[in-house]
C-alpha positions as a Markdown table, in Angstrom:
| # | Residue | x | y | z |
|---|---|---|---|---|
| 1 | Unk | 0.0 | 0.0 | 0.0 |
| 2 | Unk | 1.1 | 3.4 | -0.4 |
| 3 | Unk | -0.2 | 7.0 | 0.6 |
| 4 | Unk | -1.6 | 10.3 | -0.9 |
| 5 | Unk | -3.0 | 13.1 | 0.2 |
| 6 | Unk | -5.6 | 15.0 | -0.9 |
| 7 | Unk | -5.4 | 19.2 | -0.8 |
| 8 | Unk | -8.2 | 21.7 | -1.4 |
| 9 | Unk | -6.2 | 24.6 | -3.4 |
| 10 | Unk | -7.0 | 27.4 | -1.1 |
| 11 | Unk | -5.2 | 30.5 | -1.3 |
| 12 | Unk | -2.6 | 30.9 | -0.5 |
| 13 | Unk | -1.1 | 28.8 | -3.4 |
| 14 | Unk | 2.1 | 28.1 | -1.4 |
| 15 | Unk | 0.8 | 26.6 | 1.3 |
| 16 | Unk | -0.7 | 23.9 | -0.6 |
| 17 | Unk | 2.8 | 23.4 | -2.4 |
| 18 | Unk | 4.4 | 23.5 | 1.4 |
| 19 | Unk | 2.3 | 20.8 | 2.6 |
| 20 | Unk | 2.9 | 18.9 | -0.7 |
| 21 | Unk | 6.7 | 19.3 | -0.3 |
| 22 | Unk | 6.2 | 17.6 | 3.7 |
| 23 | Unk | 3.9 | 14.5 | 1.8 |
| 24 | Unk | 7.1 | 13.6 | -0.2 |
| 25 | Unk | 9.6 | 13.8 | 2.9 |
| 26 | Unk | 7.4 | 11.9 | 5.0 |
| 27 | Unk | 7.0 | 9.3 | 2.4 |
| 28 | Unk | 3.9 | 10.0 | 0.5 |
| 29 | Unk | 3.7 | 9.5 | -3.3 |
| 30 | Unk | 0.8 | 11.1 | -4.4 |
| 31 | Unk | -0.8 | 15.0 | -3.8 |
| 32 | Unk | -4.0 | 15.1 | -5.4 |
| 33 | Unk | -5.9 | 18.2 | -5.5 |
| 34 | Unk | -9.6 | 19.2 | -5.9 |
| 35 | Unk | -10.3 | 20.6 | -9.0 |
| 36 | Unk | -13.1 | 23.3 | -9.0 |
| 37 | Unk | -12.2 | 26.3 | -10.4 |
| 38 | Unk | -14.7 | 28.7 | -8.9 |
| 39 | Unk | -14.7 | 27.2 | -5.2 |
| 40 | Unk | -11.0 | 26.9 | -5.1 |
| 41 | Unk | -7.9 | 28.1 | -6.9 |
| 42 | Unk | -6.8 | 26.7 | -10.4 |
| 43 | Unk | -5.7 | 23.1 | -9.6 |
| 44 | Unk | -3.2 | 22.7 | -12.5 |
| 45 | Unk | -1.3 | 26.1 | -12.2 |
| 46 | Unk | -0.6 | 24.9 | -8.3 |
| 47 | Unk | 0.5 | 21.2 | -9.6 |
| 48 | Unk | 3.3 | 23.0 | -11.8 |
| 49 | Unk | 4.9 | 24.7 | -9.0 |
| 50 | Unk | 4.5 | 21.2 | -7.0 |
| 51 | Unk | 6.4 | 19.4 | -9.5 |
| 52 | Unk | 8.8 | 22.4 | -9.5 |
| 53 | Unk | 9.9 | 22.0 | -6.0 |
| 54 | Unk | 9.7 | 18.1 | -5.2 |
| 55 | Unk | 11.4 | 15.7 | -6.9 |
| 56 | Unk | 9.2 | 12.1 | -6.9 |
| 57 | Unk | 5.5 | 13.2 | -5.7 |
| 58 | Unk | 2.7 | 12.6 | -8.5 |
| 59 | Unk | 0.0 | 15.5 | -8.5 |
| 60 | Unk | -3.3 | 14.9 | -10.2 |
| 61 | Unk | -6.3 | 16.2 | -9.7 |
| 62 | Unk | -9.3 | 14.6 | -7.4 |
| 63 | Unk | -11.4 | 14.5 | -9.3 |
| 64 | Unk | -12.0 | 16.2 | -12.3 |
| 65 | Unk | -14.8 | 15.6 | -14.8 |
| 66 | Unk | -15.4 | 16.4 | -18.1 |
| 67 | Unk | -18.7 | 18.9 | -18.4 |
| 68 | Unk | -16.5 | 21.5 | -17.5 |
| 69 | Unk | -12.8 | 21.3 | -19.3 |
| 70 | Unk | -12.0 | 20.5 | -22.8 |
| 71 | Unk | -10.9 | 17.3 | -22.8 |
| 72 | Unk | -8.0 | 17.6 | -25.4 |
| 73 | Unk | -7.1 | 20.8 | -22.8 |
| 74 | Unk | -6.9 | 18.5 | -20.1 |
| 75 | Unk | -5.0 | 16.1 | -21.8 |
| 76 | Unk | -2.6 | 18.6 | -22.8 |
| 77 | Unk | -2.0 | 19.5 | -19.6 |
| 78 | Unk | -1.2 | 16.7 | -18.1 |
| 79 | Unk | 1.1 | 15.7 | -21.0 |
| 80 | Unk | 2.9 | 19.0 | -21.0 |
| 81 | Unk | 3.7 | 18.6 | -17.0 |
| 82 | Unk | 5.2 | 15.7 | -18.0 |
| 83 | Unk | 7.4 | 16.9 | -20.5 |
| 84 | Unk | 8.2 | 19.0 | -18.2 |
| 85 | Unk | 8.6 | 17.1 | -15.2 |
| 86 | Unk | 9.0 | 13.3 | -16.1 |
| 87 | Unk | 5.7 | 11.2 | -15.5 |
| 88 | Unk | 4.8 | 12.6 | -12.8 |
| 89 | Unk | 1.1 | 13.0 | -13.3 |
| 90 | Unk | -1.9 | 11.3 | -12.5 |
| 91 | Unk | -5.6 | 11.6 | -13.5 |
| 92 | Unk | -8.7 | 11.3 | -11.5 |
| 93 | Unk | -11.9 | 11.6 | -13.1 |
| 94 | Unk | -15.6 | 11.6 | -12.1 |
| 95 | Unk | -18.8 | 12.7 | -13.3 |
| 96 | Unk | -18.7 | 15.7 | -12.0 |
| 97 | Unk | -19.7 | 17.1 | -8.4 |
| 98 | Unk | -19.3 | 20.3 | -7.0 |
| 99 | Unk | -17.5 | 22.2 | -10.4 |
| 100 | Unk | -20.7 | 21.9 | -12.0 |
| 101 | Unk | -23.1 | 21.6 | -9.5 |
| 102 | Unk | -22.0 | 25.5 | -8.5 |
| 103 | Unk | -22.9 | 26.9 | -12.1 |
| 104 | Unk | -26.1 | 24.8 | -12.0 |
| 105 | Unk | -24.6 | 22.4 | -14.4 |
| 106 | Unk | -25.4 | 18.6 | -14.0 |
| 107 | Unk | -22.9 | 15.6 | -13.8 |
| 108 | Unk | -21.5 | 14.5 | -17.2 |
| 109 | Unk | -23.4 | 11.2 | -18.3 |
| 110 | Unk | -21.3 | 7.7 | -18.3 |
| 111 | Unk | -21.1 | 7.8 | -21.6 |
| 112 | Unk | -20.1 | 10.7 | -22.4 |
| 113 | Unk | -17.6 | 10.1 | -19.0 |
| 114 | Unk | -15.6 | 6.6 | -20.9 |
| 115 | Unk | -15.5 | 8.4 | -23.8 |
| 116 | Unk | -13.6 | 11.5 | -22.4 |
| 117 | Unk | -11.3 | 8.5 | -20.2 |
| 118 | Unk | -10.3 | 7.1 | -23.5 |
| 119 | Unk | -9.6 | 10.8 | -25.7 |
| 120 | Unk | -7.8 | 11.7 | -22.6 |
| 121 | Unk | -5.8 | 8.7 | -21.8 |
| 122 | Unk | -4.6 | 8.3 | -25.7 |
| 123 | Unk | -3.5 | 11.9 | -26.1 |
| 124 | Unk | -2.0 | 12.2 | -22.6 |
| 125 | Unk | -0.1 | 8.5 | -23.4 |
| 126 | Unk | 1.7 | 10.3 | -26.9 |
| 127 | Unk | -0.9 | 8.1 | -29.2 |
| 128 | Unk | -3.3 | 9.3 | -31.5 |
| 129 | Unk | -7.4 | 9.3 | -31.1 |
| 130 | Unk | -10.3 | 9.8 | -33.1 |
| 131 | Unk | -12.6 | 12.9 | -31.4 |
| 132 | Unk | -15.3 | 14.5 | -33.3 |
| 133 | Unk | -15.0 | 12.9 | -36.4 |
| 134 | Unk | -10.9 | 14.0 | -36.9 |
| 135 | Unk | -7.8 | 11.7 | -35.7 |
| 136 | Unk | -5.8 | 13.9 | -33.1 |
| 137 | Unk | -2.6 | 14.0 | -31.8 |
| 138 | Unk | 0.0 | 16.1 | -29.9 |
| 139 | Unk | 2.7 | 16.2 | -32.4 |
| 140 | Unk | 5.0 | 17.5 | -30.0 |
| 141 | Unk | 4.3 | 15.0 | -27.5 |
| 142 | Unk | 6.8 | 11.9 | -26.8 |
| 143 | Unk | 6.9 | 9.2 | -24.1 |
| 144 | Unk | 4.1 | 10.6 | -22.0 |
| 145 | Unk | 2.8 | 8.2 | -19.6 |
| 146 | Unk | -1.2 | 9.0 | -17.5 |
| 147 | Unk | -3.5 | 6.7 | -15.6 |
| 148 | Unk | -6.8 | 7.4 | -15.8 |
| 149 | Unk | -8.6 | 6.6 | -11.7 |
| 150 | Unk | -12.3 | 6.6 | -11.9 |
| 151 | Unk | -14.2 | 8.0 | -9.3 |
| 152 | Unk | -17.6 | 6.0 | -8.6 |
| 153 | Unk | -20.4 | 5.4 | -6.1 |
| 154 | Unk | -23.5 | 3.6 | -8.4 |
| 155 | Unk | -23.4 | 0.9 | -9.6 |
| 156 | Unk | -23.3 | 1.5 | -13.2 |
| 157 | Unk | -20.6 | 3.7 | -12.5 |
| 158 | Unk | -18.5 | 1.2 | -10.7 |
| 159 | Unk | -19.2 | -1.1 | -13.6 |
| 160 | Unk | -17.3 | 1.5 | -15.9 |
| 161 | Unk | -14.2 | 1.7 | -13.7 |
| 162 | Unk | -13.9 | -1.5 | -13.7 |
| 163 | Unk | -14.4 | -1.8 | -17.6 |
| 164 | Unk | -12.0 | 1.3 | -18.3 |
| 165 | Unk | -10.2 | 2.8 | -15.5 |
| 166 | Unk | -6.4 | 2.2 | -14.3 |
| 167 | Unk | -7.7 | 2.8 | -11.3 |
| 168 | Unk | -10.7 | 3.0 | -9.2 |
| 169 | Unk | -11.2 | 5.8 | -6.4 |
| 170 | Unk | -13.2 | 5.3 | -3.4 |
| 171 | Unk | -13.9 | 8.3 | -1.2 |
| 172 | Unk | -14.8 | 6.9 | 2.1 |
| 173 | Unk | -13.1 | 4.2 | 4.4 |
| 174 | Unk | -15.7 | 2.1 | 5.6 |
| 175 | Unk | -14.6 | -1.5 | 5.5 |
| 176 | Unk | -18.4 | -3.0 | 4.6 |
| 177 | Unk | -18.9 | -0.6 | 1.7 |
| 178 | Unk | -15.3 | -0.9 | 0.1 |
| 179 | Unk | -15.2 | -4.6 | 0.2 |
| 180 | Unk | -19.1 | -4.6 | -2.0 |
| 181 | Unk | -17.4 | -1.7 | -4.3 |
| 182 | Unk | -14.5 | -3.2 | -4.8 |
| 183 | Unk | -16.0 | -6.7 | -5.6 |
| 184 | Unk | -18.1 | -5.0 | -7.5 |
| 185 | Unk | -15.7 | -3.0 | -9.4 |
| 186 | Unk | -13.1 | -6.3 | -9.5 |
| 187 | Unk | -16.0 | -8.3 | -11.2 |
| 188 | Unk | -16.9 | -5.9 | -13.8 |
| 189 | Unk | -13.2 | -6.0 | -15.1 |
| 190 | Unk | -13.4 | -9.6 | -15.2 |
| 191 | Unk | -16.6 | -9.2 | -16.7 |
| 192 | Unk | -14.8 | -7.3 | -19.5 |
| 193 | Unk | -12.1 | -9.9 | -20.0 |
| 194 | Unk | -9.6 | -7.3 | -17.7 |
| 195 | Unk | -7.5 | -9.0 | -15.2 |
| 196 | Unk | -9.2 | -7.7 | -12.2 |
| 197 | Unk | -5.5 | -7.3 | -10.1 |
| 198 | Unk | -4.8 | -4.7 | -12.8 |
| 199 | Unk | -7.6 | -2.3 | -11.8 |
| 200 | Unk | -5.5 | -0.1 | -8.7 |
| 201 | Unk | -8.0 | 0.7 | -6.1 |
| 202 | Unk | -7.4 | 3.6 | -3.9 |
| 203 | Unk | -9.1 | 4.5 | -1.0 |
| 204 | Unk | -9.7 | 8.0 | 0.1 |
| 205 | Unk | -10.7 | 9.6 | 3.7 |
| 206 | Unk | -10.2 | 12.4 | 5.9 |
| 207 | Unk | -7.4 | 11.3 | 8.1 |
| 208 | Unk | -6.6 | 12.7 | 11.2 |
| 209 | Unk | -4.2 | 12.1 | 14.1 |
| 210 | Unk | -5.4 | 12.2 | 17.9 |
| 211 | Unk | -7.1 | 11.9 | 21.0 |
| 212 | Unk | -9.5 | 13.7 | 21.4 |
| 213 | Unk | -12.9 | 11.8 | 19.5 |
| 214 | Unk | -15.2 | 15.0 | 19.8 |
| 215 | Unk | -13.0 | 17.1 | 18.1 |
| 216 | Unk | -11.9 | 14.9 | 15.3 |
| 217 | Unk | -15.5 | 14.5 | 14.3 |
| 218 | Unk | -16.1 | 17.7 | 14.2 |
| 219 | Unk | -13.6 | 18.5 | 12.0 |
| 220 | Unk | -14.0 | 15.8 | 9.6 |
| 221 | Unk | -18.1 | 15.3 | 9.7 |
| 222 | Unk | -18.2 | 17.2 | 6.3 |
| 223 | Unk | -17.1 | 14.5 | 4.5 |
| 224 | Unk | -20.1 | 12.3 | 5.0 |
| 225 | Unk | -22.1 | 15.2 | 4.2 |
| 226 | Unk | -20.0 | 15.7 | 0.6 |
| 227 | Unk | -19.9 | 12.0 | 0.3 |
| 228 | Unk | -24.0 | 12.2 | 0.9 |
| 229 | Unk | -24.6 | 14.2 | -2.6 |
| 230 | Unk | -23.5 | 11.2 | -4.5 |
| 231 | Unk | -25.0 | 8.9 | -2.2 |
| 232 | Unk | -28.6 | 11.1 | -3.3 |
| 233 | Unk | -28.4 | 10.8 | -6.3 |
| 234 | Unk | -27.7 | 7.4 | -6.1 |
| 235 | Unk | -31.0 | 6.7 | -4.1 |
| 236 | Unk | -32.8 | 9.1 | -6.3 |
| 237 | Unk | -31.7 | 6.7 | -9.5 |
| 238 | Unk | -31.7 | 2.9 | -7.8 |
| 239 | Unk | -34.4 | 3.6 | -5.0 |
| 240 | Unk | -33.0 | 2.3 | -1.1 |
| 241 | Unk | -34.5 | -1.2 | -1.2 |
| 242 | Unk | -33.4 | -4.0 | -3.5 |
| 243 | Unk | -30.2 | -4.1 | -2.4 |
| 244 | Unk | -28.6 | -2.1 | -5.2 |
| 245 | Unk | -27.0 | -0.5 | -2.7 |
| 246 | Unk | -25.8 | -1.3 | 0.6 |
| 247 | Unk | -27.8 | 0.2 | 3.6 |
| 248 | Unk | -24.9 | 1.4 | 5.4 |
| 249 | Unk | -24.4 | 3.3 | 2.5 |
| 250 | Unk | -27.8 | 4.9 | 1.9 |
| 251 | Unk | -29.6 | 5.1 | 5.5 |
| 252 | Unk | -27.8 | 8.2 | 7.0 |
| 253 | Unk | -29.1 | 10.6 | 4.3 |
| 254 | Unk | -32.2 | 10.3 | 5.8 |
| 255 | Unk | -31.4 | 13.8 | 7.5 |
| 256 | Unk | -30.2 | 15.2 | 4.7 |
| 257 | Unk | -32.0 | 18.8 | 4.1 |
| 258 | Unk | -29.7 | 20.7 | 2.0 |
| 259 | Unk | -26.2 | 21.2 | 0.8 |
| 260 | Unk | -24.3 | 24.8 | 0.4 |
| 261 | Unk | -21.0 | 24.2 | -2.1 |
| 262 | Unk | -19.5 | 27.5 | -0.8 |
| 263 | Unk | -19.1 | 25.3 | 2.5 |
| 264 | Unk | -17.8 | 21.9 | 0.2 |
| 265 | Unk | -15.3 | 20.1 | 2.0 |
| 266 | Unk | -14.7 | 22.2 | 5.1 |
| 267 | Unk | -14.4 | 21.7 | 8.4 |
| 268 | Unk | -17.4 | 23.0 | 10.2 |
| 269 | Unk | -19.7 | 22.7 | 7.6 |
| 270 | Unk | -23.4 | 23.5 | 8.9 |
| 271 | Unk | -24.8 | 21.2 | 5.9 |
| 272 | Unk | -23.2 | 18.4 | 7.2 |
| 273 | Unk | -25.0 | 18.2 | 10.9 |
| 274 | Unk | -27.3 | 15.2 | 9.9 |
| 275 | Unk | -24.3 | 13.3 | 9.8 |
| 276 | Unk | -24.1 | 11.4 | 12.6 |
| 277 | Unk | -21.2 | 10.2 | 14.8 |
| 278 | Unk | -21.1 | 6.6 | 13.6 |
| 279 | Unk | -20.9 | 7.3 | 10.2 |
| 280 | Unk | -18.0 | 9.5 | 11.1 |
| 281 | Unk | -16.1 | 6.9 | 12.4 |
| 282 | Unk | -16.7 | 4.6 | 9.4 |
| 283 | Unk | -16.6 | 6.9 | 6.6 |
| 284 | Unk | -12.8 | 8.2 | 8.1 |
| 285 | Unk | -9.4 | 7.3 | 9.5 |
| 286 | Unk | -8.9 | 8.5 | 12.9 |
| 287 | Unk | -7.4 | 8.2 | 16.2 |
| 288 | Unk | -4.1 | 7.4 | 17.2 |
| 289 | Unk | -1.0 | 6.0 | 15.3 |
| 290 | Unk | -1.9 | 2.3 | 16.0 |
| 291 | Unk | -5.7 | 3.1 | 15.1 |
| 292 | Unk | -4.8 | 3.9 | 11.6 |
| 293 | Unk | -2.8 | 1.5 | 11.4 |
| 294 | Unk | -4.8 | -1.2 | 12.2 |
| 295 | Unk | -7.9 | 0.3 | 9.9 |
| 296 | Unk | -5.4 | 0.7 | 7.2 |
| 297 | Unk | -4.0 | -2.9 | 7.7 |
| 298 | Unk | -7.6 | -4.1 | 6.9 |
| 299 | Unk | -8.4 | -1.5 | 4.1 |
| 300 | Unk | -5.6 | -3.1 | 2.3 |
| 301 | Unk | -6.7 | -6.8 | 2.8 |
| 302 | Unk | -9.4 | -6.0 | 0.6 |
| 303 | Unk | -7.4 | -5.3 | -1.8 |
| 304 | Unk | -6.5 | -2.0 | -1.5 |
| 305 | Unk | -3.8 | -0.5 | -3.4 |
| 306 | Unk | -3.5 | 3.6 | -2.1 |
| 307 | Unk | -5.1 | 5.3 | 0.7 |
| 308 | Unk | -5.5 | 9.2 | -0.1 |
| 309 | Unk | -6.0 | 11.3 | 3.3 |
| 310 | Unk | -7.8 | 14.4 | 3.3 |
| 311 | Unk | -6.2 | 17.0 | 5.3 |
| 312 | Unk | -9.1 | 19.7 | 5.5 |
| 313 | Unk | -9.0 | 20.0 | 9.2 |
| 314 | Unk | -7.1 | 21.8 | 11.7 |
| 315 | Unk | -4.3 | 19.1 | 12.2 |
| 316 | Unk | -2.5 | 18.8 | 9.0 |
| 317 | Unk | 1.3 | 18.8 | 9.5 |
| 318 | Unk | 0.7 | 16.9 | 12.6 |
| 319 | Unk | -0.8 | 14.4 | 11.5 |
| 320 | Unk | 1.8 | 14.4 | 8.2 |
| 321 | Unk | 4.5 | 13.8 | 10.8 |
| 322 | Unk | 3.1 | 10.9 | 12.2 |
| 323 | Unk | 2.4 | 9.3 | 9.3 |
| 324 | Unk | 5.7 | 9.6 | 8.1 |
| 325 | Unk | 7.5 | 8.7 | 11.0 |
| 326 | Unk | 5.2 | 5.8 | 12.8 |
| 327 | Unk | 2.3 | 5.2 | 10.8 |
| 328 | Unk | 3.9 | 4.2 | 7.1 |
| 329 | Unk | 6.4 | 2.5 | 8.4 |
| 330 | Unk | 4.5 | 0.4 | 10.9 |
| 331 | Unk | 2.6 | -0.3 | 7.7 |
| 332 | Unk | 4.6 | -1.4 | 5.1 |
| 333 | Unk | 6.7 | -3.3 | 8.3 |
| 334 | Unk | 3.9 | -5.4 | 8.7 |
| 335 | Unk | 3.1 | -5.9 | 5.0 |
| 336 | Unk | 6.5 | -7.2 | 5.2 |
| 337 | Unk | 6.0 | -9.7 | 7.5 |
| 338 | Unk | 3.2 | -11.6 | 6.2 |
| 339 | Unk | 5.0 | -11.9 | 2.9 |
């Protein structure tokens, strides 16, 4: 297993590339970044000066979507950084949440999301694509390498990352849900004639380092109320009987009245106060070293190939340190010793 983290780009721009620059000395190898451009500042332009001042750290962005980029501009990006940095980047992708939901936009169809996975990955990778009826290609492009990480709650969704993506990102840590969405996603790749093993599967959740359980919830309950906009829609699409989805998934939206966006992802987030503790305790990673440990030991017997923390709370280089100096090694130690 290894570790990301994932950084809302809020002025100022250096403080996201400080906190980048601690991930890679404490031994992370991914900084992903939210990518809306109104809520936050301009992802991209911030993963430039990243790459500038670390040496080994991926960026990408988590996630982006393709209602509101050009997807031959996003490709170009991310195959430009890497001429410019090595292959450094990294692509997540969704349908699309809070960057369109803010302009009243709605979440890009699947369809319309694999096809933009495939123009991207081919032009990103130096190859050649067909898009709108012309055969494309960076002709200045050469050696490029880009994953493509599909974001995914549904089920139909899931089916697509299994079907298409390098990788498949889950954004919440709770053991019952990962282990049905990642069967799910490992059976549609086998489905497709994939080798299942070849589909990464990351894992991401606010993490944070501590004692004190009243104040870690509170500054991580937003992200079962960001990670209850999907689950909506999902239960507005599939219903929340039949087993489509599981329960522990859909039951604590119950609550759920309203969302603001210009409160997405922050700590203290009056939206999110029909989240309640337990799912708070599920949906993230906290507590002390060993606690993290221990829920990240079993995250990765499911199969789980990165876990992403989200550092949107008051505790952030903290929690950083221990990672790096207790809670990554006392992982990968005890990977070791089972092999």
């Amino acid at each position: 297993m290894d570790f990301g983290i994932v950084l809302q780009t809020d002025p100022p721009a250096s403080r996201v590339v400080h906190l980048a620059q601690l991930a890679e000395q404490y031994g992370f190898s991914t900084a992903w970044t939210f990518d809306s451009h109104l809520l936050w500042e301009e992802p991209y332009v911030i993963h430039s000066q990243i790459l500038a001042t670390t040496h080994r750290i991926k960026v990408g962005p988590f996630v982006t979507n393709p209602a509101t980029r050009d997807w031959t501009l996003t490709a170009s990006v991310f195959a430009t950084l890497n001429e410019m940095y090595g292959n450094r980047t990294i692509c997540g992708i969704g349908r699309g949440d809070s960057a369109v939901r803010v302009t009243n936009g709605r979440p890009a169809s699947l369809a319309t999301l694999r096809e933009s996975i495939h123009v991207i990955r081919e032009l990103a990778n130096s190859r050649s694509v067909e898009y709108n009826g012309s055969t494309l290609r960076f002709p200045w492009s050469e050696g490029s390498e880009l994953e493509v990480w599909v974001a995914a709650y549904g089920p139909q969704a899931l089916k697509l990352a299994g079907e298409v993506g390098d990788g498949f990102i889950l954004q919440l840590a709770d053991l019952d849900v990962a282990e049905w969405m990642i069967g799910a996603v490992r059976q549609a790749a086998a489905d497709a004639g994939r080798d299942p093993a070849a589909v990464k599967i990351c894992v991401a959740a606010p993490m944070y380092i501590g004692t004190d359980v009243e104040h870690m919830r509170d500054q991580t309950r937003w992200f079962g109320g960001m990670v209850g906009n999907h689950v909506a829609d999902i239960v507005t699409r599939y219903g929340d009987q039949g087993g489509a989805v599981p329960r522990a998934l859909t039951d604590y939206i119950a609550g759920r009245e309203g969302y603001d966006y210009n409160q997405h992802g922050r700590a203290g987030n009056a939206h999110a106060a029909f989240v309640p503790d337990e799912i708070v305790d599920r949906f993230c990673v906290l507590g002390t070293a060993e606690q993290h440990v221990e829920k990240l030991l079993a995250l990765k017997a499911l199969g789980v190939d990165q876990f992403a923390g989200y550092l949107q709370h008051d505790n952030k280089e903290e929690t950083l340190r221990v990672y790096g100096e207790t809670v990554i090694p006392a992982v990968s130690a005890r990977q070791a010793a089972k092999v």
